[in-house]
C-alpha positions in Angstrom: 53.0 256.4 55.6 51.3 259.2 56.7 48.1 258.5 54.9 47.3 255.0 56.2 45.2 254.5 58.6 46.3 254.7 62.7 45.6 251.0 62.8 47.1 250.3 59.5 50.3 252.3 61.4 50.5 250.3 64.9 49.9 246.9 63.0 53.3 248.0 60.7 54.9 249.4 63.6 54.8 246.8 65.8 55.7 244.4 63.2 58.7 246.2 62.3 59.7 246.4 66.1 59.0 242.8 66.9 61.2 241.6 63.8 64.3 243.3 65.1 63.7 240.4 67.8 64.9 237.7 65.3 67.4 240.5 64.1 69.4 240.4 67.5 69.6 236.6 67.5 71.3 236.1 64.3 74.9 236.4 66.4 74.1 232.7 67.5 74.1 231.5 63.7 77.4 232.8 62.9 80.7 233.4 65.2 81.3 234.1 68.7 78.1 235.0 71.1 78.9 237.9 73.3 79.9 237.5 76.8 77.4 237.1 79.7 78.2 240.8 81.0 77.9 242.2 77.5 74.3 240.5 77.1 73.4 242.1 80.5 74.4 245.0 79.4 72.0 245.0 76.4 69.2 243.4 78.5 69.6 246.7 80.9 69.9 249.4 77.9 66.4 247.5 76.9 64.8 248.2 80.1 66.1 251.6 79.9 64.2 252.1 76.9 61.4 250.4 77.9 61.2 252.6 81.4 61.8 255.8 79.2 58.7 255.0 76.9 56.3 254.1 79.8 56.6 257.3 81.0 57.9 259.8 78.4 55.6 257.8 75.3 52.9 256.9 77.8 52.3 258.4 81.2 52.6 261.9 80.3 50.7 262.0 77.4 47.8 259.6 78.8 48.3 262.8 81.5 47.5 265.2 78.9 44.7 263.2 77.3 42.9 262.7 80.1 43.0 266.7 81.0 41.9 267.5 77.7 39.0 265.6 78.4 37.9 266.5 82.5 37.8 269.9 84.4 38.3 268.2 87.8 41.8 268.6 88.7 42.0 264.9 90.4 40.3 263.1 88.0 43.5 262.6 84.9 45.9 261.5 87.9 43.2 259.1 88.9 42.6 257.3 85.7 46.3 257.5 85.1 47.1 255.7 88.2 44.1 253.2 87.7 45.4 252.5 84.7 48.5 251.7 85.4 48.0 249.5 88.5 45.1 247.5 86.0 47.8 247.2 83.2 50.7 245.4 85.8 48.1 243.3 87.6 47.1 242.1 84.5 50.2 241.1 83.5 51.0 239.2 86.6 47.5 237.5 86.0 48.9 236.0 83.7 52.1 235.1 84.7 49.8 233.2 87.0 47.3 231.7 84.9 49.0 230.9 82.0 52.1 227.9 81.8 55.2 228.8 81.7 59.3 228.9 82.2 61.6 231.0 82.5 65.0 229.7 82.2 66.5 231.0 85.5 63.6 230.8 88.2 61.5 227.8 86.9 58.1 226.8 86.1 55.7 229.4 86.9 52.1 229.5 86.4 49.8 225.9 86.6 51.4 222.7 86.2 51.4 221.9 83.0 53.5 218.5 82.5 52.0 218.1 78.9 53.8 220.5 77.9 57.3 220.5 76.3 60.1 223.0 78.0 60.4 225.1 75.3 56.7 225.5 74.6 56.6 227.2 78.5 59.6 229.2 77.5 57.8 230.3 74.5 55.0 231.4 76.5 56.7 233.4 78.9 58.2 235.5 76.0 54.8 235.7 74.7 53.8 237.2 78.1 56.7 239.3 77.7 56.6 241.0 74.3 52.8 241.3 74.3 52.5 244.5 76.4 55.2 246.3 74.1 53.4 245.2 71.3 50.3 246.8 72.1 52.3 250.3 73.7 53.1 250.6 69.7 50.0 249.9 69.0 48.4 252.7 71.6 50.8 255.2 70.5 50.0 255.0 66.8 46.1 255.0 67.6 46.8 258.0 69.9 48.6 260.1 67.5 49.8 258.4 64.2 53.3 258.7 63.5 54.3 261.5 66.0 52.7 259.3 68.7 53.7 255.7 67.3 57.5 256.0 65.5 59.5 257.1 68.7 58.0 253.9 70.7 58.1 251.8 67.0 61.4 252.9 66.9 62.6 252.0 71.1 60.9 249.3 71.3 63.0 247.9 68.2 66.1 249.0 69.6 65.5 246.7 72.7 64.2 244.2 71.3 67.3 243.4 69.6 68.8 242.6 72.6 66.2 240.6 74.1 65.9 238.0 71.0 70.1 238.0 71.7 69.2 237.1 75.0 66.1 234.5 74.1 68.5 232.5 71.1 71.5 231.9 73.6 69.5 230.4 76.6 68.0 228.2 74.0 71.3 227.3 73.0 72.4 226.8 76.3 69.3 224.2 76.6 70.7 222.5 73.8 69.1 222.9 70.8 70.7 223.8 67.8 72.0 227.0 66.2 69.3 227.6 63.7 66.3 226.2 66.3 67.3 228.8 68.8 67.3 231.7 65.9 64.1 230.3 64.8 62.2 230.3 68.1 63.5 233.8 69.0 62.6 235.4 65.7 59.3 233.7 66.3 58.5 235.2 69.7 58.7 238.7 68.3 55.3 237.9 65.8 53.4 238.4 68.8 54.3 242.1 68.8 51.7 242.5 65.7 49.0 240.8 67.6 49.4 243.5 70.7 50.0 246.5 68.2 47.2 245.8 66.5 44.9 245.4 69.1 45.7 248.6 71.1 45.4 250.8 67.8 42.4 249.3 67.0 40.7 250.1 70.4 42.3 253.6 70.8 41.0 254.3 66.9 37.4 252.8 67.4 36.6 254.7 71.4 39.0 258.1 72.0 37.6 258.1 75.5 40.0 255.2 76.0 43.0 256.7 75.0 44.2 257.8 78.2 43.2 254.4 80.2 45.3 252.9 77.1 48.0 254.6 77.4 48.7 254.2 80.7 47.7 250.3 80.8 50.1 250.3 77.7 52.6 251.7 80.8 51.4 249.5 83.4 51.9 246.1 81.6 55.6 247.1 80.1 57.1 248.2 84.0 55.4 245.2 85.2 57.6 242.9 82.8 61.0 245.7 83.8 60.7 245.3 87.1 59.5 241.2 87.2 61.5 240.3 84.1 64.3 242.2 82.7 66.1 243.9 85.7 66.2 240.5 88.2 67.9 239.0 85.1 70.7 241.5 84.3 71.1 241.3 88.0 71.3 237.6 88.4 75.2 237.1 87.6 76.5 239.9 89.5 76.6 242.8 85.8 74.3 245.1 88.0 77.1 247.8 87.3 77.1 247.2 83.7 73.0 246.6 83.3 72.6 249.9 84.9 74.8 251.6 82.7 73.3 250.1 80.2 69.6 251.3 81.7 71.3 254.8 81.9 72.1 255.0 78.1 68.9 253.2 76.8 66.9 256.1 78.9 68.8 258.7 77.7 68.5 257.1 73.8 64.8 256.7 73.9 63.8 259.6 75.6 66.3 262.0 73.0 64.3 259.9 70.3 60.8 261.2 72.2 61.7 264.5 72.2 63.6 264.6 68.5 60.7 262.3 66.6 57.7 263.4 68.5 
């Protein structure tokens, strides 16, 4: 592994992470599904993990990029920052350009009546897992495997519950067993599209690597704090989810430290 390339590495990477996605979904093909409070229990270890990787994978080393590279004392906090705020607005830009649904809230985005319910749900996932996709992707380009396998490895371990989470409410909207496995498994490809994209811009311009890494941050606590943590919150687990937050933190930032 070590010998391939960094984009080679973040295009594998995020692969691998975004097919643990279809991975957690495979409880709605066979048996029981878990409980509502056990899923928002999952949903808040993911955002745990997700929170420890933006700033323990992300932040801090965009931090120490960016000081390797300017004298002025001010100047790494400021691109860091930047960064950041650039990588959640443009998140929400699309959240408000593009068509979508979320289950829960609605139709967000333009009107888009054309367009079948579960193609807007699809979307919003897309939307979703992009920015974790291409986190994978930074952290490979930034630093191969010590940079890239920690997050690979996280953002596996949450995506698991999240395709849980994607398969049920499209069983709940009645489509089939295997139609709801299908759809969730598909929305993790998208992962691969964003890793590969963030190692290839990180490998082609190093100057970028801190203004990736923190957009990388940016665009994932855009999708905690819009996204995941209002859902684990909606049916009254907000105990339970933050537990869960508490132990997917304390997971994924052992795995920083251990791995990188």
């Amino acid at each position: 592994m070590e010998a391939l390339s960094p984009v080679v590495l973040g295009l594998v990477g995020s692969l691998a992470a975004g097919l643990l996605t279809g991975l957690g979904a495979l409880p709605v093909l066979f048996g029981r599904l878990p409980s509502r409070a056990t899923r928002d229990t999952l949903l808040g270890f993911a955002a745990g993990v997700m929170l420890a990787a933006s700033f323990f994978s992300l932040i801090i080393p965009g931090l120490e990029a960016a000081e390797a590279r300017y004298d002025a004392a001010t100047a790494p906090a400021a691109i860091v920052v930047v960064s950041i705020l650039i990588g959640m607005g443009a998140v929400a830009l699309m959240n408000e350009l593009l068509p979508h649904e979320h289950f829960k809230s609605g139709r967000e985005g333009p009107a888009a009546e054309s367009l079948r319910r579960i193609w807007l749900f699809i979307v919003a996932i897309t939307i979703h897992n992009f920015p974790e996709g291409l986190a994978v992707g930074v952290g490979f380009g930034s630093d191969g495997l010590t940079g890239g396998l920690p997050l690979a490895i996280g953002i596996g371990l949450q995506n698991a519950p999240e395709g849980l989470a994607v398969a049920v409410a499209l069983l709940g909207e009645g489509y089939s067993r295997r139609q709801s496995w299908t759809v969730a498994a598909l929305t993790g490809l998208v992962e691969p599209v964003g890793g590969l994209l963030g190692a290839g811009i990180i490998a082609v311009s190093q100057p970028l690597l801190p203004w990736g890494l923190a957009f990388a941050a940016g665009a994932m606590l855009y999708v905690i704090s819009h996204e995941i943590i209002p859902e684990t919150h909606r049916a009254g687990h907000q105990n339970r989810a933050t537990s869960g937050l508490a132990v997917g933190l304390a997971i994924m930032l052992f795995l920083d430290v251990s791995l990188g």
